[in-house]
DODOGU-724913 format. One record per atom (N, C-alpha, C): residue number from 0; residue in three letters; x, y, z. Coordinates in steps of 0.05 Angstrom, whole numbers, plus 5000, padded with zeros to 4 digits. Layout:
<pts>
<pt><i>NUM</i><aa>ALA</aa><px>X</px><py>Y</py><pz>Z</pz></pt>
...
</pts>
This chain:
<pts>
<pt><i>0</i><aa>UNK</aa><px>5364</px><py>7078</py><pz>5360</pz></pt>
<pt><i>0</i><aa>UNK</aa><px>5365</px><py>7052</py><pz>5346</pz></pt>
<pt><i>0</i><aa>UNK</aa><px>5341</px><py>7050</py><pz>5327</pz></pt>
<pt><i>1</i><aa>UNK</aa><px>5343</px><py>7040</py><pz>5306</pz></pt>
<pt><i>1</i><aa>UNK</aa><px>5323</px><py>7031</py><pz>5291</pz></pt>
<pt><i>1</i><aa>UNK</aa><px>5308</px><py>7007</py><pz>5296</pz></pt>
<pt><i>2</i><aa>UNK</aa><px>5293</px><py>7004</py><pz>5289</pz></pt>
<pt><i>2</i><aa>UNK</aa><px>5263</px><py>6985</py><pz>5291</pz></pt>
<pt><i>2</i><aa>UNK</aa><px>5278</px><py>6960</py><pz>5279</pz></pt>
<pt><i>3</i><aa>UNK</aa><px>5284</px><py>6962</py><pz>5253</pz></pt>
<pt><i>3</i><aa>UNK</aa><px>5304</px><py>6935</py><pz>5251</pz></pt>
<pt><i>3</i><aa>UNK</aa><px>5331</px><py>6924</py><pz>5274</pz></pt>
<pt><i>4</i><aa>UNK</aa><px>5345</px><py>6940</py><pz>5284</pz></pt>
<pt><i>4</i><aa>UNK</aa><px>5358</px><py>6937</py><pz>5307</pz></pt>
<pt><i>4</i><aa>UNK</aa><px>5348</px><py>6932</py><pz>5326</pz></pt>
<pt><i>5</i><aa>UNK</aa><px>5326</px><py>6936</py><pz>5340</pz></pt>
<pt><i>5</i><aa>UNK</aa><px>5311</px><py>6927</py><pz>5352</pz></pt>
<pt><i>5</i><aa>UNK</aa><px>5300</px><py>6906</py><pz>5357</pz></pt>
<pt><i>6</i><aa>UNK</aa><px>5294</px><py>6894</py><pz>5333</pz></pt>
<pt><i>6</i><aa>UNK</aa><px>5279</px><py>6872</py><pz>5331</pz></pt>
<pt><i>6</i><aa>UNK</aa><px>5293</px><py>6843</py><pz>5333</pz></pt>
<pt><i>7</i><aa>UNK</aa><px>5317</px><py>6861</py><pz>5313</pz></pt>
<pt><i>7</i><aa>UNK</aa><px>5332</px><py>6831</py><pz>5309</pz></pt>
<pt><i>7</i><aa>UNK</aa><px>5353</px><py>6820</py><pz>5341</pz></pt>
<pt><i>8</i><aa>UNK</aa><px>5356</px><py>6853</py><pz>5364</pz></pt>
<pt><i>8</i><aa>UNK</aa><px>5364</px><py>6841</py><pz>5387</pz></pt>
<pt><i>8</i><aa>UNK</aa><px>5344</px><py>6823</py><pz>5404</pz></pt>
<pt><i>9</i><aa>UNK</aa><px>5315</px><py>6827</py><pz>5397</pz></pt>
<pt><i>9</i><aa>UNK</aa><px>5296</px><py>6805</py><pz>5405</pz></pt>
<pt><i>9</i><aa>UNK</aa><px>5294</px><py>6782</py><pz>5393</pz></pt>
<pt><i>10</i><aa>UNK</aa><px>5293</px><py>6783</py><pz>5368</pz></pt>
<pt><i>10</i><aa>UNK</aa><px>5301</px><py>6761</py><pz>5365</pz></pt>
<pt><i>10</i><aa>UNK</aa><px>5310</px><py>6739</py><pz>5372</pz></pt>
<pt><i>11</i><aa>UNK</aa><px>5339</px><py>6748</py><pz>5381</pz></pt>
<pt><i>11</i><aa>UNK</aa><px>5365</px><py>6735</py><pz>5394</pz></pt>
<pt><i>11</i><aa>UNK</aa><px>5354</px><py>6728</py><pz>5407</pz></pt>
<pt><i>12</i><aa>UNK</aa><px>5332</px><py>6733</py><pz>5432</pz></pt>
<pt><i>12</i><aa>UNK</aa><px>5340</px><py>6719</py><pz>5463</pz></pt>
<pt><i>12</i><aa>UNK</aa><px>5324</px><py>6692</py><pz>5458</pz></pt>
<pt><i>13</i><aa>UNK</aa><px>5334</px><py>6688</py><pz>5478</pz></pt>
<pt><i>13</i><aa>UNK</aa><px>5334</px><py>6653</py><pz>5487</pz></pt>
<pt><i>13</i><aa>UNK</aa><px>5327</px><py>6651</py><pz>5521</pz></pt>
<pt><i>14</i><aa>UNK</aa><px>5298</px><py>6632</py><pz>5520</pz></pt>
<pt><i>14</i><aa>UNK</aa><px>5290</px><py>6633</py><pz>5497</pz></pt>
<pt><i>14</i><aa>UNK</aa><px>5267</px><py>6644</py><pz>5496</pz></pt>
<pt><i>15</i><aa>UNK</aa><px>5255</px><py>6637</py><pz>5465</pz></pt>
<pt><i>15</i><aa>UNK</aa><px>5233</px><py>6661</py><pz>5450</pz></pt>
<pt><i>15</i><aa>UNK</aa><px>5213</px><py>6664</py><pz>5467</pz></pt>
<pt><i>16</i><aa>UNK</aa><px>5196</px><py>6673</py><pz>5464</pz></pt>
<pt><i>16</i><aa>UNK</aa><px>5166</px><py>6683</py><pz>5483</pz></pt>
<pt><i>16</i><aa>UNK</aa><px>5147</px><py>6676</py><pz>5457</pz></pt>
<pt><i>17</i><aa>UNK</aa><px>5134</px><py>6661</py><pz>5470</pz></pt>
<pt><i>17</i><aa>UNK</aa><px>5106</px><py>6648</py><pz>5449</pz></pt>
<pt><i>17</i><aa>UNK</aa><px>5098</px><py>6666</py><pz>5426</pz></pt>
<pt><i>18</i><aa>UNK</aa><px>5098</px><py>6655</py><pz>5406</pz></pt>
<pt><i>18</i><aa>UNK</aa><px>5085</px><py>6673</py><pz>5389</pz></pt>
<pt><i>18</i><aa>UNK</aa><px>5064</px><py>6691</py><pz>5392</pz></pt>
<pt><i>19</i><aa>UNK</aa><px>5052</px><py>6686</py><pz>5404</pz></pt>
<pt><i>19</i><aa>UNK</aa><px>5033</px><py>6707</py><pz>5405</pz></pt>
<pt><i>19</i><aa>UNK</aa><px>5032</px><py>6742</py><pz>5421</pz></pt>
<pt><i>20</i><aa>UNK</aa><px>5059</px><py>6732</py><pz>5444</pz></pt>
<pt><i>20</i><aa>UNK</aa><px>5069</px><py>6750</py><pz>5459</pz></pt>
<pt><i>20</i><aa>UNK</aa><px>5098</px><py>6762</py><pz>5441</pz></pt>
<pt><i>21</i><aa>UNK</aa><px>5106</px><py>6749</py><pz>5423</pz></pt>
<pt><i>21</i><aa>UNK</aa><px>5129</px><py>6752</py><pz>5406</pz></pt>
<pt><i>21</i><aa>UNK</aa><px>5116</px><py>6780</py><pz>5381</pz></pt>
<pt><i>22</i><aa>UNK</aa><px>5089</px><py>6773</py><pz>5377</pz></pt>
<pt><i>22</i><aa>UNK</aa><px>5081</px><py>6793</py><pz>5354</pz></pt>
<pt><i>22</i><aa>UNK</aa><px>5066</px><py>6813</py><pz>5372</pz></pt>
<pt><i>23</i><aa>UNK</aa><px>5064</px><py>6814</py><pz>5394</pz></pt>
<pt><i>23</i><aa>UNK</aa><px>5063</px><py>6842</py><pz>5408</pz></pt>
<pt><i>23</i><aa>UNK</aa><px>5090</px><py>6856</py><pz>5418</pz></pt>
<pt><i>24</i><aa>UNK</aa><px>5102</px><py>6844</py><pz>5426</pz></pt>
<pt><i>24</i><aa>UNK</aa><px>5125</px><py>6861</py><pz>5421</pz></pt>
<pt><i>24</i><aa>UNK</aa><px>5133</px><py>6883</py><pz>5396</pz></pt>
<pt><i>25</i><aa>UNK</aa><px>5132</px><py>6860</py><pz>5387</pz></pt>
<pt><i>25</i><aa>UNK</aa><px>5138</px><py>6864</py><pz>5350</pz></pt>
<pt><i>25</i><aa>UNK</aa><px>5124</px><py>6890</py><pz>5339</pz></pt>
<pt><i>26</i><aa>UNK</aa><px>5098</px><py>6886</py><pz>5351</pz></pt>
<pt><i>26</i><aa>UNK</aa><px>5080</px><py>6907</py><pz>5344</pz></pt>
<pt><i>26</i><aa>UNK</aa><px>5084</px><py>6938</py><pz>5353</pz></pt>
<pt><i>27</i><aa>UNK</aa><px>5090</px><py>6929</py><pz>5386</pz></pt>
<pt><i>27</i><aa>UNK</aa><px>5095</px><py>6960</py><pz>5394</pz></pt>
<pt><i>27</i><aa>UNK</aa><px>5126</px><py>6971</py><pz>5391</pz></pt>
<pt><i>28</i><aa>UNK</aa><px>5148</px><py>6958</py><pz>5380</pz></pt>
<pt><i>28</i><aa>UNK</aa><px>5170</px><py>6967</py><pz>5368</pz></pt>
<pt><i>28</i><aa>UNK</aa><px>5178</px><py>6998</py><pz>5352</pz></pt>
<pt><i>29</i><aa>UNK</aa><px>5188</px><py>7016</py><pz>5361</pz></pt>
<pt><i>29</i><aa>UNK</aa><px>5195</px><py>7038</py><pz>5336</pz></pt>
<pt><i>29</i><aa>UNK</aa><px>5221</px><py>7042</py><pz>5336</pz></pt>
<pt><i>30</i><aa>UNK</aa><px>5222</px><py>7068</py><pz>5323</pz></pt>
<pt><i>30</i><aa>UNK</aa><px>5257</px><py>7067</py><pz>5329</pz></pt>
<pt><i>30</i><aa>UNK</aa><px>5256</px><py>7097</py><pz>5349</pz></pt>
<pt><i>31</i><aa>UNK</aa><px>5279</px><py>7093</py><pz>5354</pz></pt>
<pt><i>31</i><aa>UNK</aa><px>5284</px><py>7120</py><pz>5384</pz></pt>
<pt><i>31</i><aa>UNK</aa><px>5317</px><py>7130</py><pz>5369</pz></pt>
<pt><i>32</i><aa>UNK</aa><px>5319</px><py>7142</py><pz>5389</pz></pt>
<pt><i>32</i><aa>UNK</aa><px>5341</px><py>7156</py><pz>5399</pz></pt>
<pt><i>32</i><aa>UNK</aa><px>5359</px><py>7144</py><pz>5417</pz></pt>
<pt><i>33</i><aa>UNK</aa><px>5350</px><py>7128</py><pz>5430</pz></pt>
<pt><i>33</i><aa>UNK</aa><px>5362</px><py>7119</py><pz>5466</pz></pt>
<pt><i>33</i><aa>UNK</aa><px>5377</px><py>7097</py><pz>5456</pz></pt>
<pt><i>34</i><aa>UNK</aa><px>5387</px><py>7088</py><pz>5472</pz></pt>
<pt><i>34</i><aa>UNK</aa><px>5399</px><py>7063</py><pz>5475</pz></pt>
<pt><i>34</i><aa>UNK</aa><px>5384</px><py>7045</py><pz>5483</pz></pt>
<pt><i>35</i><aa>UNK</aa><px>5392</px><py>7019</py><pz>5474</pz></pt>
<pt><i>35</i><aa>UNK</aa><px>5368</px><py>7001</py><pz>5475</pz></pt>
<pt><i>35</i><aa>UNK</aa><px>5358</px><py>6994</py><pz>5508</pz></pt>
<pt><i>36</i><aa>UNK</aa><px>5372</px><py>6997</py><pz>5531</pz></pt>
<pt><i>36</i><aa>UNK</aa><px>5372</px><py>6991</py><pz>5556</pz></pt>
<pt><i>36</i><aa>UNK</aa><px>5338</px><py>7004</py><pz>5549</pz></pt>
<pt><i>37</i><aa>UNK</aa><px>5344</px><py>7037</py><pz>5559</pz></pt>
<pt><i>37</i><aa>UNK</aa><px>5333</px><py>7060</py><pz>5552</pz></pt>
<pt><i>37</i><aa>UNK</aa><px>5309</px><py>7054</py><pz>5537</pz></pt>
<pt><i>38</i><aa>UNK</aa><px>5307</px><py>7050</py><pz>5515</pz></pt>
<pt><i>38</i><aa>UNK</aa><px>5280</px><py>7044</py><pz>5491</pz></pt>
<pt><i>38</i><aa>UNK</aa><px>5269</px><py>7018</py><pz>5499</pz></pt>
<pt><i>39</i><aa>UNK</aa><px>5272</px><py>7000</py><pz>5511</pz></pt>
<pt><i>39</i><aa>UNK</aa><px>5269</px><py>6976</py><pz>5520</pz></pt>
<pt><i>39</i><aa>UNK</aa><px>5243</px><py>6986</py><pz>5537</pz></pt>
<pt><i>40</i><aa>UNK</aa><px>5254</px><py>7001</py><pz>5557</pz></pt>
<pt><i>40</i><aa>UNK</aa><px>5243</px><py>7007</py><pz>5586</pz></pt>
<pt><i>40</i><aa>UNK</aa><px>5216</px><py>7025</py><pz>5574</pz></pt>
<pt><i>41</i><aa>UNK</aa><px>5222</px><py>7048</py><pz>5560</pz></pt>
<pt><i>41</i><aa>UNK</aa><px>5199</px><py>7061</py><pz>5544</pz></pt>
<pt><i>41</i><aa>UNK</aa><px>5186</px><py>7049</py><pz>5532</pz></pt>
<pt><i>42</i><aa>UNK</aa><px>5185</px><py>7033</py><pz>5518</pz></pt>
<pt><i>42</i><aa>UNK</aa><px>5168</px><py>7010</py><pz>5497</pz></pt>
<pt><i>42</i><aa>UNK</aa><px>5157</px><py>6994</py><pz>5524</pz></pt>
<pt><i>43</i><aa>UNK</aa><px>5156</px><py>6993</py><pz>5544</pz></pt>
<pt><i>43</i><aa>UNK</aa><px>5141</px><py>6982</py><pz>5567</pz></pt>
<pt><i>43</i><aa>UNK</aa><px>5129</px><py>6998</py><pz>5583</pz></pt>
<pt><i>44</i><aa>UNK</aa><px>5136</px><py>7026</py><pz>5589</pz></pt>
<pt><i>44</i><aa>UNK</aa><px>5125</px><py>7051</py><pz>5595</pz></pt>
<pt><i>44</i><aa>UNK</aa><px>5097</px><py>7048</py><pz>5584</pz></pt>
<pt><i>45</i><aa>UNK</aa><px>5104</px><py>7051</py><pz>5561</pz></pt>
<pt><i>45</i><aa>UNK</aa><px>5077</px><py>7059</py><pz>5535</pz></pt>
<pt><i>45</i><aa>UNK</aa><px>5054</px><py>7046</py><pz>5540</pz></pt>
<pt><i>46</i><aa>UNK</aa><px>5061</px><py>7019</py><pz>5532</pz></pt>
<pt><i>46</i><aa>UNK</aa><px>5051</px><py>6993</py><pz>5542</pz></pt>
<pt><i>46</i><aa>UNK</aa><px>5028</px><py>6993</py><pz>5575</pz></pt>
<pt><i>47</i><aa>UNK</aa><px>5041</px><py>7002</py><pz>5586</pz></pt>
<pt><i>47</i><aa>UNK</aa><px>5027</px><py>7017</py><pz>5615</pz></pt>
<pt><i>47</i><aa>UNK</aa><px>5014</px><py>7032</py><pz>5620</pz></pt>
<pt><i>48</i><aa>UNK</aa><px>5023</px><py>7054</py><pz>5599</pz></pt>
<pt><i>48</i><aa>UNK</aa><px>5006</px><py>7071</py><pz>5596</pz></pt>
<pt><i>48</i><aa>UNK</aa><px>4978</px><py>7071</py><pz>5585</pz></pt>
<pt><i>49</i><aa>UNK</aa><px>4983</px><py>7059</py><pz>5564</pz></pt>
<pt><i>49</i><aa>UNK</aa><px>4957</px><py>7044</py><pz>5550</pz></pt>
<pt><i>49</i><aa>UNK</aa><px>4938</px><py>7031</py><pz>5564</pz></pt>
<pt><i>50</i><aa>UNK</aa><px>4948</px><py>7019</py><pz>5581</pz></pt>
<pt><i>50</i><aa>UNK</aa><px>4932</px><py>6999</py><pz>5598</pz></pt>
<pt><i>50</i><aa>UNK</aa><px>4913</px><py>7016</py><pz>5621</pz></pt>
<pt><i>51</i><aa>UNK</aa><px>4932</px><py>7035</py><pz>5633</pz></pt>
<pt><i>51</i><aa>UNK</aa><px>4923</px><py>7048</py><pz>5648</pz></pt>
<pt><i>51</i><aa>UNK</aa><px>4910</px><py>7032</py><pz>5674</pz></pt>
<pt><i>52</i><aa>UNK</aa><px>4891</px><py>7040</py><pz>5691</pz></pt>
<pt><i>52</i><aa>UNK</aa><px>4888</px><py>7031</py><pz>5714</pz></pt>
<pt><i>52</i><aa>UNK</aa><px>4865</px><py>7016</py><pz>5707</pz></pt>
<pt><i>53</i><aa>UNK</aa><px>4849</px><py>7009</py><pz>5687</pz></pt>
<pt><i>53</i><aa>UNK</aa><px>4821</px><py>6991</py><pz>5687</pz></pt>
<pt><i>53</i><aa>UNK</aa><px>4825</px><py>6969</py><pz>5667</pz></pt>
<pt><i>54</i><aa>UNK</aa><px>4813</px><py>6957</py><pz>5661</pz></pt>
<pt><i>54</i><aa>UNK</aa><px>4811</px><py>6932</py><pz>5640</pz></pt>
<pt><i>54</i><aa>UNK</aa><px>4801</px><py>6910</py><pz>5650</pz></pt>
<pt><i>55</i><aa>UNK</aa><px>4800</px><py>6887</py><pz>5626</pz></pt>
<pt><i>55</i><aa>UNK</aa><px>4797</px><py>6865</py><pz>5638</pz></pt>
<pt><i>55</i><aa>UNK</aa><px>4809</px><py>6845</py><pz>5627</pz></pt>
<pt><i>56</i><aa>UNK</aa><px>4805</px><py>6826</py><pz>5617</pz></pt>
<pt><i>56</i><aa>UNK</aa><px>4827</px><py>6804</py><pz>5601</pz></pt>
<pt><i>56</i><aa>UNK</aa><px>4840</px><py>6815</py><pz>5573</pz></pt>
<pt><i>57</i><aa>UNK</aa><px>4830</px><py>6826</py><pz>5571</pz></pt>
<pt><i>57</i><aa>UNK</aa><px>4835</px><py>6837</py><pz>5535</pz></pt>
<pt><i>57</i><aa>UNK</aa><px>4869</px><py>6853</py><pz>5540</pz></pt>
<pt><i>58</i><aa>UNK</aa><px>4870</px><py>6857</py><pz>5569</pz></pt>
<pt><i>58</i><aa>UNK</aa><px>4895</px><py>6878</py><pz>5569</pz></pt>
<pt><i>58</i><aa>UNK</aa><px>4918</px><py>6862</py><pz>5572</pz></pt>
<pt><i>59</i><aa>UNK</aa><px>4911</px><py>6830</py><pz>5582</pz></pt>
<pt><i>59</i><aa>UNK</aa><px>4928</px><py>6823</py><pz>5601</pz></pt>
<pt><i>59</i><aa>UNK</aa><px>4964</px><py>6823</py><pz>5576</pz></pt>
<pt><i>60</i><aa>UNK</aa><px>4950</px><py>6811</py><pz>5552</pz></pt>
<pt><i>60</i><aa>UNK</aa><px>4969</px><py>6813</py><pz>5523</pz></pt>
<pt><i>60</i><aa>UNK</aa><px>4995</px><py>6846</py><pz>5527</pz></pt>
<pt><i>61</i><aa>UNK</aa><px>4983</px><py>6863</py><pz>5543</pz></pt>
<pt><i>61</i><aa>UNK</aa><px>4992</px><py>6884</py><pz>5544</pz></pt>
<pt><i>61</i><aa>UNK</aa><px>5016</px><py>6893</py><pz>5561</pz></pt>
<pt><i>62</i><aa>UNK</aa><px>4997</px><py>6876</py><pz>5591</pz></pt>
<pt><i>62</i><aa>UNK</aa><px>5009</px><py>6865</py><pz>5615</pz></pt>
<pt><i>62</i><aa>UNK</aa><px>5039</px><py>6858</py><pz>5610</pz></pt>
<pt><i>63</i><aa>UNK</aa><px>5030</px><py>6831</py><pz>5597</pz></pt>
<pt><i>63</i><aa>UNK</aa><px>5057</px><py>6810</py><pz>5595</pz></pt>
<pt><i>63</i><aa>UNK</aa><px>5078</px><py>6824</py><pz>5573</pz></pt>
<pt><i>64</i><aa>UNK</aa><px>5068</px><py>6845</py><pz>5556</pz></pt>
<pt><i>64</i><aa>UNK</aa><px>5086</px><py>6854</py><pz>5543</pz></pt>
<pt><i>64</i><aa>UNK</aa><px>5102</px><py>6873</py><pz>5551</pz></pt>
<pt><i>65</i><aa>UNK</aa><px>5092</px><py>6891</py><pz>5559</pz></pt>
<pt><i>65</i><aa>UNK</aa><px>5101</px><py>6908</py><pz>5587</pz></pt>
<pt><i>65</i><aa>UNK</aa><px>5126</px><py>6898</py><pz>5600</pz></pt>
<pt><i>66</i><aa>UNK</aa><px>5123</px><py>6876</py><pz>5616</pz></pt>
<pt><i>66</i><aa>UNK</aa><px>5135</px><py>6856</py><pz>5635</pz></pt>
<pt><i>66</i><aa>UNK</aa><px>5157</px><py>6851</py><pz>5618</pz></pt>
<pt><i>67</i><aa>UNK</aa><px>5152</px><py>6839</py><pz>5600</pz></pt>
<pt><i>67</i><aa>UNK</aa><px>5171</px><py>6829</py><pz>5581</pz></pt>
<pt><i>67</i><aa>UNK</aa><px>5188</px><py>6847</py><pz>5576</pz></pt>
<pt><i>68</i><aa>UNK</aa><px>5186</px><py>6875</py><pz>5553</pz></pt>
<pt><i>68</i><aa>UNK</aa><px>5201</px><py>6891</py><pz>5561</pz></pt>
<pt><i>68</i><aa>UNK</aa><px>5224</px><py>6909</py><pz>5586</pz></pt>
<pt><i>69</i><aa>UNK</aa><px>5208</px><py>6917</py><pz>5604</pz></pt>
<pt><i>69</i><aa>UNK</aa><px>5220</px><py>6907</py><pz>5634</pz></pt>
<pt><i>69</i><aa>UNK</aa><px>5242</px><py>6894</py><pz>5631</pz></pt>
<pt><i>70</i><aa>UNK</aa><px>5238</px><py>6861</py><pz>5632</pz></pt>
<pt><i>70</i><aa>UNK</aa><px>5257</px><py>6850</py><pz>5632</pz></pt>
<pt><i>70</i><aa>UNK</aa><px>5281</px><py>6848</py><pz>5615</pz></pt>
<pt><i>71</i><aa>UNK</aa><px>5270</px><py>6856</py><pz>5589</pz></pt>
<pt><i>71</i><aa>UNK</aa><px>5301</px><py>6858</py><pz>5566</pz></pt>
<pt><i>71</i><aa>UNK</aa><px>5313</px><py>6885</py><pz>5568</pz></pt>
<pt><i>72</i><aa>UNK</aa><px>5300</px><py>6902</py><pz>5577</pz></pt>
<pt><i>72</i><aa>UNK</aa><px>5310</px><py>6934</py><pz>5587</pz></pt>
<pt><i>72</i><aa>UNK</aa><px>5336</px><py>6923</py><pz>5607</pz></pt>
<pt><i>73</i><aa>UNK</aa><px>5333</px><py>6902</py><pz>5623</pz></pt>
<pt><i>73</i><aa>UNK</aa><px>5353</px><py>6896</py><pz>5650</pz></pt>
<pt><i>73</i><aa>UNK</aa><px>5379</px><py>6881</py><pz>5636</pz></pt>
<pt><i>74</i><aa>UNK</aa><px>5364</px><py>6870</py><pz>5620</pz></pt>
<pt><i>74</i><aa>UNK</aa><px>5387</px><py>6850</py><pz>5593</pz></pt>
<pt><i>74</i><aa>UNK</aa><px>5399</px><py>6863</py><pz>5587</pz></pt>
<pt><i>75</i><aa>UNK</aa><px>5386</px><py>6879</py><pz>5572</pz></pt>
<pt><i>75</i><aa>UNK</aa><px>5402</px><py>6907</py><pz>5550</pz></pt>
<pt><i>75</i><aa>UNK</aa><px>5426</px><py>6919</py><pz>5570</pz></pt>
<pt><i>76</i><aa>UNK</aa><px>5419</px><py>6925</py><pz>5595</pz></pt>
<pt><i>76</i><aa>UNK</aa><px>5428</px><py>6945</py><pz>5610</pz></pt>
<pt><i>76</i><aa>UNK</aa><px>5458</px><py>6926</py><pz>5612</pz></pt>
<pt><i>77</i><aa>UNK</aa><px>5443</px><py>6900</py><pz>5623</pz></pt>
<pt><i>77</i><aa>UNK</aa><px>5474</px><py>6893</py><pz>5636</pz></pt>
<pt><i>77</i><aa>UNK</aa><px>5489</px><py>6885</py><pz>5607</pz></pt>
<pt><i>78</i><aa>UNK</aa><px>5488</px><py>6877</py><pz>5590</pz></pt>
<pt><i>78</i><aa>UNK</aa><px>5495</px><py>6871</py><pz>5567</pz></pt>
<pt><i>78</i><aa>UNK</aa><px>5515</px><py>6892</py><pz>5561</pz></pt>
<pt><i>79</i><aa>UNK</aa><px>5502</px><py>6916</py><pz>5560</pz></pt>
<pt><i>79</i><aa>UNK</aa><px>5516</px><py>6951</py><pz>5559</pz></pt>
<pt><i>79</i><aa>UNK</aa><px>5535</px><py>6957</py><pz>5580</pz></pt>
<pt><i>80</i><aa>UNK</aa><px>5537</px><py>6944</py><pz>5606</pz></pt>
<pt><i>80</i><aa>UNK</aa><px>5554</px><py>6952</py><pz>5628</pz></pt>
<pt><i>80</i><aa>UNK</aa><px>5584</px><py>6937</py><pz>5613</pz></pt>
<pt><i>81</i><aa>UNK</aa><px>5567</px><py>6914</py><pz>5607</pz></pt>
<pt><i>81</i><aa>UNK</aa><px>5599</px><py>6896</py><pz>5613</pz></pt>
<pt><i>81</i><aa>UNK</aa><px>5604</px><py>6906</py><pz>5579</pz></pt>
<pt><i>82</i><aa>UNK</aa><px>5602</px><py>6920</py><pz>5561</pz></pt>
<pt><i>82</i><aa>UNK</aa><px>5614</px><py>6929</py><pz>5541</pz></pt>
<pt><i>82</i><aa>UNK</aa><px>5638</px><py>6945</py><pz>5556</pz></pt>
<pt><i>83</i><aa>UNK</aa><px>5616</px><py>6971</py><pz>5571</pz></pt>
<pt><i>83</i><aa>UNK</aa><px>5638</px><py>6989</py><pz>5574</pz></pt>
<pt><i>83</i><aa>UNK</aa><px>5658</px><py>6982</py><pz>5601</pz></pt>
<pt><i>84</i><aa>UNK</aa><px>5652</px><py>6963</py><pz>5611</pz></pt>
<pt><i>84</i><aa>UNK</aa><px>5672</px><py>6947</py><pz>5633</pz></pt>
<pt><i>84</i><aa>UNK</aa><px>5707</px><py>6939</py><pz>5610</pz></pt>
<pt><i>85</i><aa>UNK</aa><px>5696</px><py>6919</py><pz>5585</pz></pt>
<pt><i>85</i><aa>UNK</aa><px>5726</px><py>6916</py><pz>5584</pz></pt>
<pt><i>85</i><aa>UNK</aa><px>5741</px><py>6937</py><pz>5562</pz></pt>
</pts>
């Protein structure tokens, strides 16, 4: 998927995530190969990775983006089931 495809399926949800957590997303966005379930879940990988096991408040922006991802990875997924359901 591309970075514009991407973005604009965040976009969509409802509803938004604060601006400020909205332009970290935004930020760690690329385009892949995968399906968005898939690239969802990696774009929150990363995010974890980064963070790694130490920090202190500065990460938490990282945290919640993480999380966030996570969660639209589960969106994406079921979104994608019930395509190939009907």
């Amino acid at each position: 998927m591309t970075r514009e495809q991407i973005l604009a399926w965040l976009d969509a949800r409802r509803p938004a995530p604060p601006a400020t957590l909205r332009r970290r997303l935004r930020d760690a966005v690329h385009d892949a190969p995968l399906r968005l379930s898939a690239h969802l879940a990696q774009l929150g990988d990363e995010l974890l990775a980064k963070v790694g096991g130490g920090g202190g408040r500065e990460l938490a922006l990282d945290l919640l983006a993480a999380d966030a991802f996570a969660t639209y990875a589960f969106e994406a997924q079921a979104e994608e089931d019930s395509i190939h359901e009907t």
